[in-house]
SENULO-879324 format. One record per atom (N, C-alpha, C): x, y, z. Coordinates in steps of 0.05 Angstrom, whole numbers, plus 5000, padded with zeros to 4 digits. Last residue first. Layout:
# residues N
XYZ...
# end
This chain:
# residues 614
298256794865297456774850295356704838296057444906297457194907296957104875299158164904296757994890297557654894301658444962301658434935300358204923301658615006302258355001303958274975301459155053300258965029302358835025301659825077300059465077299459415062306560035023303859995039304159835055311760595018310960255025307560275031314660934974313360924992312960624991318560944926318961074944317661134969320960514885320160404914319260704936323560954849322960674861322460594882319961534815321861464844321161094850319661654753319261484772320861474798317362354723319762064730318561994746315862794667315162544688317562394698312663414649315163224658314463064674308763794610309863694636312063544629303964344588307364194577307864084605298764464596299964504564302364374570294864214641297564154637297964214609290164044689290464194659292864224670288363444727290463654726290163764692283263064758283863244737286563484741285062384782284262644796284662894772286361844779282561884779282262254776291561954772289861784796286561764803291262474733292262324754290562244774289362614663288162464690289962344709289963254642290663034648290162904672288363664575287263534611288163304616288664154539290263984551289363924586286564534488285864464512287564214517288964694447288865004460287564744488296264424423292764524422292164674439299864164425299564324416297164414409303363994490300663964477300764154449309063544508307463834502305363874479312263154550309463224542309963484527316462704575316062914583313462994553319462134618317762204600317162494600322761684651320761824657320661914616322861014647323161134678322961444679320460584608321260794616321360974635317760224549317960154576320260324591312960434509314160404505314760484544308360274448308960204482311960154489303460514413306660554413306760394454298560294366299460334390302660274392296660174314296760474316296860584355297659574313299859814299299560094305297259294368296759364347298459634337297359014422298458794395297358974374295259164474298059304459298059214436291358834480290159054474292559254469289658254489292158334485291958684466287057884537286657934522290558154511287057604588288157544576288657714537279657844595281657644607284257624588278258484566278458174558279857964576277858994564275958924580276558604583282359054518282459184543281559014570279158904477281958764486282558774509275959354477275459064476277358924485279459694454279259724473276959524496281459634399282859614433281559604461275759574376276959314385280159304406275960214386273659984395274959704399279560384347279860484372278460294387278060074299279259934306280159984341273160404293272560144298275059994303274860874284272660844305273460584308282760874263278460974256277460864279286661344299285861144285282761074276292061624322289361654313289161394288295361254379295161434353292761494331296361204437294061174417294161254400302060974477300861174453299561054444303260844539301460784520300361024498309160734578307961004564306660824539310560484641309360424617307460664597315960684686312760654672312160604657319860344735318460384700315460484715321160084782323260454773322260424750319159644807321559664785323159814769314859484832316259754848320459644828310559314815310859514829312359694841310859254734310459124763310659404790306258974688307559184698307959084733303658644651305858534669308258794672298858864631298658604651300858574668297459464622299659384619300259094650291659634640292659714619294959544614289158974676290159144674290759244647286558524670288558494662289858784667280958644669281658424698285058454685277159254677280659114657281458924676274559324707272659334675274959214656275859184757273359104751272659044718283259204745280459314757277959194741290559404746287459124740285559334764294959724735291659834740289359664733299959504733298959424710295259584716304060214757302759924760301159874732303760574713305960594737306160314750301860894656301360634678304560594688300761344617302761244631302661114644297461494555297361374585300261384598295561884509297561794513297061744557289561844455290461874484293761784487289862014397286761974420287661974450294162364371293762134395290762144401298962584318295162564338294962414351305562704329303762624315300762674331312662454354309862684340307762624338317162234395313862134375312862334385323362144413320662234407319262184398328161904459326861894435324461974431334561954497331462104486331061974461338361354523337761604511335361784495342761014569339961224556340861364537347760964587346160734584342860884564350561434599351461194579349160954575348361624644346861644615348761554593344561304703347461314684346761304653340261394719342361514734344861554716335461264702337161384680338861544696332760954737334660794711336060994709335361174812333161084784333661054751335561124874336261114848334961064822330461464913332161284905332461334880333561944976331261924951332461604931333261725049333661855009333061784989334061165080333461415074335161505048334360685077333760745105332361015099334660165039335760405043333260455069331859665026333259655045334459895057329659764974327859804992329859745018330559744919332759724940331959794959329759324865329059384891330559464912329558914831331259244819330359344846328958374857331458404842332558674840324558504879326458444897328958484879321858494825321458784850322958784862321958024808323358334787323358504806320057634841322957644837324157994825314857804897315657824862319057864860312357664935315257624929316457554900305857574897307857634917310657534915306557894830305257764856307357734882306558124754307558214789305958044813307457684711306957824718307557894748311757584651312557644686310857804695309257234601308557584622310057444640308956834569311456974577311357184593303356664575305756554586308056574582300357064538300957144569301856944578305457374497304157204499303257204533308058074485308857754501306457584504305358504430306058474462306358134464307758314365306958554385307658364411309658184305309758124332309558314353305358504273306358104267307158004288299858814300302158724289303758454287293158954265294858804276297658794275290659124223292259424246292559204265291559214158291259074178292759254209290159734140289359574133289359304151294360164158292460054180289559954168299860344153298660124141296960044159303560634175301660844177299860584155309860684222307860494203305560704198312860904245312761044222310360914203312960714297312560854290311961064266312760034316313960154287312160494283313160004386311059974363313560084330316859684436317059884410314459724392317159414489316059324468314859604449323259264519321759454521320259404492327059044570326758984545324159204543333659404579331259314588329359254559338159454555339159324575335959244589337560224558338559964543339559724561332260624546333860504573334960284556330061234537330560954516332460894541324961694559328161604554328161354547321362034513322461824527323961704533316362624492318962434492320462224514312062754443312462614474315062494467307063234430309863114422310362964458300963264393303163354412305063134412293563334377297163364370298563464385288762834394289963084403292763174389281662744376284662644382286262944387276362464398277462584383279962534384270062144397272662034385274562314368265162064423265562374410268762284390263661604428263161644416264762014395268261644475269061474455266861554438264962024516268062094500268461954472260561684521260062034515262562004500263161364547261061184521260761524516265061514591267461334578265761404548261161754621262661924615264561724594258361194641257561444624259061584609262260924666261960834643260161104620262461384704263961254683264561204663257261394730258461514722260961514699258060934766256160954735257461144725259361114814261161024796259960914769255361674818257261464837258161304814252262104804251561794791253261594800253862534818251862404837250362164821257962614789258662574811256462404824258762914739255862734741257262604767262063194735260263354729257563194733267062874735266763014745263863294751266462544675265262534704265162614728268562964638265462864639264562834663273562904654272963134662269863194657275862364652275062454676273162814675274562304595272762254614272462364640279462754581276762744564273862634591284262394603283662714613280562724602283061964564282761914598282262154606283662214510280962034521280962054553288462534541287062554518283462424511291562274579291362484574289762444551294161994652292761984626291962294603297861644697297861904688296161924662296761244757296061294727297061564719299461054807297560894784297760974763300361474840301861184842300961034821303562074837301161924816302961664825304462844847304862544852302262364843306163464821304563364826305963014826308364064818309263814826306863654823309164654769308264544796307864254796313465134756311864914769311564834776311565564696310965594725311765314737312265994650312865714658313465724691307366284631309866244637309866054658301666094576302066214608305566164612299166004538300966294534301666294559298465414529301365484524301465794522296865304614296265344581298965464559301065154649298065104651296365104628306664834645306665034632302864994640310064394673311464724669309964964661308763904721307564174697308564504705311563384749310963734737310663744713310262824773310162994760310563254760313562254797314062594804311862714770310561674815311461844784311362154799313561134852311061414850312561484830312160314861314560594855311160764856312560124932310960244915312460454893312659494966314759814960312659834938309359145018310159274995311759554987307858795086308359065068310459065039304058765137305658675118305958905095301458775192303058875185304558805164296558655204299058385210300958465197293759055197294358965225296158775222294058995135294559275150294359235182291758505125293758585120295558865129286358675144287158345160290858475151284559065107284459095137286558935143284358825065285658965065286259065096280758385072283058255067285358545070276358755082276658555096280158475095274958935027275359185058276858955076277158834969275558754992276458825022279058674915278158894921276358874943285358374902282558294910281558624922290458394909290358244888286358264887293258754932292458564942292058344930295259124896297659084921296258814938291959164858295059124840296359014867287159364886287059084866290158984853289559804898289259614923288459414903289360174853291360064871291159894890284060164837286059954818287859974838278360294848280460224870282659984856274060464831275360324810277860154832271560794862269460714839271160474830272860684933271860754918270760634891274660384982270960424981270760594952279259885006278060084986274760104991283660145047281160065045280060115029290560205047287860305032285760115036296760525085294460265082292660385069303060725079300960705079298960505071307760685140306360515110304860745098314660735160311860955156310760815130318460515159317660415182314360615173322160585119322060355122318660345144322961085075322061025097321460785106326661445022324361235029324761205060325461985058324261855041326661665025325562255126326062285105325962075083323162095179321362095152322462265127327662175208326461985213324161935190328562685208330562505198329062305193324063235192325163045215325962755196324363875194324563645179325563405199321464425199321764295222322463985213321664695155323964665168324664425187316964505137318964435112321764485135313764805168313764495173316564365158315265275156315565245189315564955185313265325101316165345103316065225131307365415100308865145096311365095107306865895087306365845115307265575117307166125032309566055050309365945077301865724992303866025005306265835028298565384979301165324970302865584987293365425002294965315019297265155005290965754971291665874990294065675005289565494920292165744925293465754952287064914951286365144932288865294936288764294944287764424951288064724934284463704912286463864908286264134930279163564888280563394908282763504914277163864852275163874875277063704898278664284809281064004819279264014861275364634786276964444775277964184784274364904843272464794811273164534793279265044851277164854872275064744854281465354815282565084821280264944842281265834794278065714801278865334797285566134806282866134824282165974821291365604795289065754790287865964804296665454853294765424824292665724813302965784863299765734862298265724848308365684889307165614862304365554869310665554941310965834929309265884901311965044948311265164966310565534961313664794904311764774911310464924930319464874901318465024890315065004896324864494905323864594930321264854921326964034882324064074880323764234904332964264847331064074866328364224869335164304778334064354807332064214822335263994730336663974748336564044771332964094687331863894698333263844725330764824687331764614670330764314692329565274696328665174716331164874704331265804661333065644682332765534695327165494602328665644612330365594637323365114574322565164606324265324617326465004531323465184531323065214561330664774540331265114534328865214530328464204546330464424570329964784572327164124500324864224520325464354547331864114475330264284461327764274483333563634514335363964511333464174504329963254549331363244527332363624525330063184622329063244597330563324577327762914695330963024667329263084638324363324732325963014720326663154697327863564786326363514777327163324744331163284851331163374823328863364808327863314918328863134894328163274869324163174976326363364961327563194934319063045005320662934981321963094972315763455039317563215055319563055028311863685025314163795032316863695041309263284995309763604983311763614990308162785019310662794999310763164993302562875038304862745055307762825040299063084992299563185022302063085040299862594960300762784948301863014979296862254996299962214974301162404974292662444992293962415017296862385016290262374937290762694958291462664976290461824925292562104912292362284932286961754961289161604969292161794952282561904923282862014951285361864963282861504880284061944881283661994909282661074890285161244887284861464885277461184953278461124924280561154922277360955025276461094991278261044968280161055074278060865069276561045049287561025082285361115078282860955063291561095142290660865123287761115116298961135156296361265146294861095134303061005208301861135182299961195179305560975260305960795235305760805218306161585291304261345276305461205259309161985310307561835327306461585309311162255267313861975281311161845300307362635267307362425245308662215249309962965302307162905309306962605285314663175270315363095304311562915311312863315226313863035223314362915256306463605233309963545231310663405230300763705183301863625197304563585207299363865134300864105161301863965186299563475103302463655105301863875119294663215129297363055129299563275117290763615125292163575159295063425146290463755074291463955087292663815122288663345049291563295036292863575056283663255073285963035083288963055074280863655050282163685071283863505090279363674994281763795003282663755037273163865014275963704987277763814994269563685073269763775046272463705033270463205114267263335105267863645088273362645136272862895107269963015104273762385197272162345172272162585151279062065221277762315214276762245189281561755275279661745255278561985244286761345310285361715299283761665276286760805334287460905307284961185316291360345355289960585362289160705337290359645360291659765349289760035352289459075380290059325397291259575376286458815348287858725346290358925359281258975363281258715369285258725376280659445331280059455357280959135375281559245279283259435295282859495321276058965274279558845272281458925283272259405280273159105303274859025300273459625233274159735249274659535275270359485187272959375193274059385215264959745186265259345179268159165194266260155185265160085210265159735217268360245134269660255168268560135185263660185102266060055104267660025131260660615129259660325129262160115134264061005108263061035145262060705139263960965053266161005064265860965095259560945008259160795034262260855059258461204968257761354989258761145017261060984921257660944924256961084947266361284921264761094905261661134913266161774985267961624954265661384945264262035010261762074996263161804970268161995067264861925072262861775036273461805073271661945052269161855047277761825124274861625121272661855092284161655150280961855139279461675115287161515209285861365182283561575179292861405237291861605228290361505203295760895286294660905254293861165260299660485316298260735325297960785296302260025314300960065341299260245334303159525266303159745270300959835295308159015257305859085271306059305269314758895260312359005243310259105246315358685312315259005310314459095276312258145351313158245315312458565311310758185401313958115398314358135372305058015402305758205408309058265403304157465404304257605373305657945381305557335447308157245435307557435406301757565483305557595488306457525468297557255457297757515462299957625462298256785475298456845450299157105442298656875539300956685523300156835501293157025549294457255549297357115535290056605530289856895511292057015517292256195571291456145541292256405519290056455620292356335606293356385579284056495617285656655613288856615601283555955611282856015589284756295586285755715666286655545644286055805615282156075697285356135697286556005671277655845692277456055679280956125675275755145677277155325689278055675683272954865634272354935660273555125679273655165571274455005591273855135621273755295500273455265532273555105545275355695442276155455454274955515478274155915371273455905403273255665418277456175325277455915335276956035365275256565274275356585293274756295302277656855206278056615224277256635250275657185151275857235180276357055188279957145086277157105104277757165140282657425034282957345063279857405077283557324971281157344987282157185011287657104942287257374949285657464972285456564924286556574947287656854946279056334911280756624908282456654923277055894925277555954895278656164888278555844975280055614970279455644933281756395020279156285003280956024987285256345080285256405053282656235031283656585138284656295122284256505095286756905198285256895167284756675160283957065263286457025256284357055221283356995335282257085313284857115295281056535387283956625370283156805341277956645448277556585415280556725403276656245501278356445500277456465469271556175563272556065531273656295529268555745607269555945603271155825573262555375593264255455609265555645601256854905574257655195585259955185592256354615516256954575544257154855548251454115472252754425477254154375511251253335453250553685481252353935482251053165387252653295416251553505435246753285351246953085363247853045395248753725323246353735330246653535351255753715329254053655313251853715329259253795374259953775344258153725318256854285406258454045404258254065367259954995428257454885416258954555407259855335484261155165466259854965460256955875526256155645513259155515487260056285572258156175555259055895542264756715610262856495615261056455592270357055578268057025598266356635592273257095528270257255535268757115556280157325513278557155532275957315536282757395452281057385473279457325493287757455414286457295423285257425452289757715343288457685369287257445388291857555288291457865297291257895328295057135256294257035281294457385293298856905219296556965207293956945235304056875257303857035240301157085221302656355276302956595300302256925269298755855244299855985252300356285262293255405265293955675264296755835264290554695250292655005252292455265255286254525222287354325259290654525264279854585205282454635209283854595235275854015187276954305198279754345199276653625150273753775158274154075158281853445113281253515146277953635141281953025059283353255082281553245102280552655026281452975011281753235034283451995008282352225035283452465016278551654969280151744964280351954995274251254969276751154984279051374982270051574942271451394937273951244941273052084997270751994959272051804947272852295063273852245039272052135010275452685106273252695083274852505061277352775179278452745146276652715129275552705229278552765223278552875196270652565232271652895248274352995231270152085213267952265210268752515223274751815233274951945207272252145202277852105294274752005287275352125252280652035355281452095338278751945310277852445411278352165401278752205367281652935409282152735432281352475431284053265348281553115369282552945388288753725352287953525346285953365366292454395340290754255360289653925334297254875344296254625325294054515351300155545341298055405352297555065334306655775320303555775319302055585340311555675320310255845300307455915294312455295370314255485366312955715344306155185394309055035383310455375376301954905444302955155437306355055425296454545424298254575440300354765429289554245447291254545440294854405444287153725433288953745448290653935433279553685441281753705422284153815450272653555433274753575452277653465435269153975380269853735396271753685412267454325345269554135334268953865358264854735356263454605332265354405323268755045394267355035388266654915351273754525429273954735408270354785390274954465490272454335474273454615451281854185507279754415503277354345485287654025541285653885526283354035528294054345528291854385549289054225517301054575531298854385525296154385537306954925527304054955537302054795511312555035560311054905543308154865552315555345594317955265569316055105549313055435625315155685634316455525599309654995656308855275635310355395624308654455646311954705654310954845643304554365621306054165630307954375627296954435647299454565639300654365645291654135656292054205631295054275623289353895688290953845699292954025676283853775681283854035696287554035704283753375633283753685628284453865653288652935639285653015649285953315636293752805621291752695612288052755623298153285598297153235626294653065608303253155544300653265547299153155576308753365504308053175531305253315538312653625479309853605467307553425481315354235490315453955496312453855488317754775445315654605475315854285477321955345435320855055432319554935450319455965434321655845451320055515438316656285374317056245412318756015411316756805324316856505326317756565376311457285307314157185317314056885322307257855301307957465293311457505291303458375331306058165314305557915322300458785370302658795349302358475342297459375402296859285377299159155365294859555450298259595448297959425417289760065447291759905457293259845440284560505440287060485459287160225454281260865384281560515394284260495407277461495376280861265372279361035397274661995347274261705351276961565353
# end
């Protein structure tokens, strides 16, 4: 299934003269430097288009407070309609032929003639996250006047090389509730409208979006702008992960000495060229249903790993990726949009806008602790979890056909079972950032409040658009290679540990707002600032685990502010279990892991997106 055409942009045009022909059939004044023309705007009324340097503006021809403006009690509270469009919130315009333009009221005679429609957004007026569809349909007697019209707008959006022409988009038929083909189908006119081509492949078993995007070459991959996928984070992990295997070269992450000399001569210093040789499990398809199996870690990889092309070496300015969400929780697209809605995510992925994304390198050195130290890579834009989180996902993996109920099922199974886990975690200490230390040694959980815990939420910096902290540690301007990251310079760092039982240890990459956490694990995490946020649960009784996690679910709420939680703010991290079962939740997706390692790459991929308004 693909959609042919030339699909692009918002740009500013040449200045116009604002001089207007007083009959309509007389409509153009110099075409060549300015364009005016008097048009019945459907459900508005005869109005005077006229083409400005950043957009479109039009105004009624008789000028009418009952058309113009609203007002209460002498007070004016604006326009009816909208009397703008700018070029840049402006996907398409089309000329459709001969029909009806409707008057302005019941009252007014409808008219027949030719009509062009500008399709474009507005922004919700109680959610401004929430991008709505805009379509302004204009006509006029003349068919050349209308054509006109479309093909001008047309030329000029076409001139913003942001824009993306050519897309590769998979479609996870069964993600969240099953609707993944619905979703698309909802969106897809946008992309068709807005000329943009897009390859469509629908997943009809696991694993196979993470096999075309790294068999794919990079000489075939320079063809597209990117990748958009219509499903959950874990299906957006497996594409992640498929794209970066072979294509992210880069050290593995650093680690304190005494876990150095347990992993032997891999240490932290060699580059990640090992994935391609390191095979999971057998009964990895069992396990890791989104993942692929042994077979396609072998060496047949190497031919693509050679065939390396400059042009998508990492970071990448010009290669996005876009998410439609259709899955259970879709926290990444609630962190980059601000709003969980096919629509606004679309509208943003044709008008080409875009975000830096930091990613967490994982490896796991070790699968269980009698196995040798093997490893293997794994990528996480959201979450890394272990203990409760590893616990649920691996419930709900077994109740699949309860679609995102599931969940909460699997959540209310775990937390009643309330266990915990012993193991050691260490972290690099960054100085110079502020970072909200629990008292580790506290063990007074009479009151399991602390005196001063997490930032009030009118001290959160939280993350939105043209977020200052992103732009500030951001170096999204590089062209290529891997990026810098805190603990480049280790005068500035240094390791610190925590022992002990955990119910869970998290890592949030972003703050992961979603449906059941409007605040996310960590509210004022941001996206692309080279941190993660490492959340220790330390064992604690039933009822106070409960009121975190209350806190959690809470607007505003403050679900770090207690003593038997450690939070601590850090660009990587490393793990070892001492128990006999170890499961960890990336991105929704199950990895077993006796001992790993974590870092952040900054900014190392881009989406469509915006990032959350306020």
């Amino acid at each position: 299934m693909e959609h042919d055409g030339d699909g692009d942009g918002c740009s500013s045009s040449r200045p116009i003269d604002k001089s207007q022909q007083p009959h309509e059939h007389d409509a153009f004044v110099d075409e060549a430097s300015s364009l005016s023309s008097t048009l019945l705007l459907d459900h508005v009324g005869e109005v005077i288009l006229t083409f400005n340097s950043d957009g479109l503006s039009w105004k009624l021809v008789e000028s009418s407070d009952d058309y113009n403006e609203t007002t209460c009690l002498g007070i004016t509270l604006g326009s009816k309609f909208a009397t703008e469009s700018k070029f840049c919130d402006v996907y398409a315009a089309e000329f459709i032929n001969y029909g009806i333009v409707h008057g302005a009221s019941i009252l007014v005679q409808n008219s027949e003639m030719y009509r062009f429609t500008v399709h474009g957004f507005e922004r919700s007026k109680t959610q401004p996250s929430v991008w709505a569809l805009a379509v302004y349909t204009f006509g006029h007697k003349d068919m050349q006047i209308c054509q006109m019209w479309a093909n001008q707008i047309n030329d000029t959006i076409k001139l913003e090389v942001e824009r993306p022409k050519n897309l590769m988009v998979f479609i996870h038929p069964r993600s969240g509730k099953g609707n993944g083909c619905k979703i698309w189908e909802m969106v897809a006119p946008i992309f068709s409208r807005a000329k943009v081509k897009t390859k469509v492949i629908v997943t009809q078993r696991a694993g196979q979006a993470f096999d075309v995007v790294q068999s794919t070459s990079n000489n075939e991959l320079n063809l597209y702008d990117g990748v958009v996928t219509v499903g959950g984070d874990g299906f957006f992990n497996e594409i992640l992960n498929g794209f970066l295997k072979s294509r992210h070269k880069a050290p593995f992450p650093p680690a304190p000495s005494d876990f150095s000399h347990s992993i032997g001569d891999f240490g932290s210093s060699g580059v990640n060229e090992l994935n391609e040789t390191v095979a999971e499990p057998s009964q990895n398809e069992d396990q890791f249903p989104l993942l692929p199996s042994s077979k396609h870690n072998g060496s047949q990889d190497a031919s693509c790993s050679a065939d390396q092309d400059p042009d998508l070496l990492l970071p990448n300015e010009r290669f996005r990726f876009g998410i439609i969400p259709a899955g259970s929780t879709d926290a990444i697209v609630m962190c980059t949009t601000g709003v969980r809605d096919p629509i606004t995510s679309a509208l943003q992925i044709v008008l080409g806008k875009r975000v830096c994304l930091d990613i967490a390198q994982v490896v796991r050195w070790k699968l269980t602790s009698a196995s040798k130290v093997e490893p293997y890579v794994r990528y996480a834009a959201s979450f890394a979890g272990y203990g409760f989180y590893g616990d649920v996902i691996t419930e709900s993996e077994k109740l699949r056909w309860m679609g995102p109920k599931r969940y909460d099922y699997a959540g209310t199974k775990v937390f009643l079972r309330h266990r915990s886990y012993q193991a050691e975690i260490a972290y690099l200490e960054v100085k110079c950032e502020e970072t909200n230390l629990s008292d580790s040694e506290s063990s007074n959980l009479v009151s399991p409040v602390k005196e001063s815990g997490s930032p009030s939420v009118s001290e959160r910096v939280i993350c939105r658009v043209n977020c200052k902290v992103c732009k500030t540690k951001s170096i999204c301007g590089n062209r290529v290679g891997c990026r810098s990251t805190p603990y480049s310079h280790p005068r500035e760092t240094r390791w610190r540990k925590s022992k002990g039982r955990y119910i869970s240890v998290g890592a949030a990459i972003i703050s992961n707002r979603n449906e059941r956490a409007p605040d996310g694990l960590v509210a004022d995490a941001h996206l692309a600032d080279g941190f993660l946020h490492l959340i220790l649960i330390k064992d604690c009784p039933h009822a106070y685990y409960l009121w975190h996690l209350t806190q959690l679910a809470r607007k505003g709420g403050k679900p770090l502010n207690f003593k038997f939680v450690e939070h601590h703010k850090t660009p990587a991290f490393t793990f070892t279990s001492f128990g006999n079962e170890s499961v960890w939740n990336l991105d929704g997706e199950r990895l077993q892991a006796h001992q790993l390692s974590a870092q952040v790459f900054q900014g190392l991929v881009s989406l469509f997106a915006t990032g959350p308004e306020v």
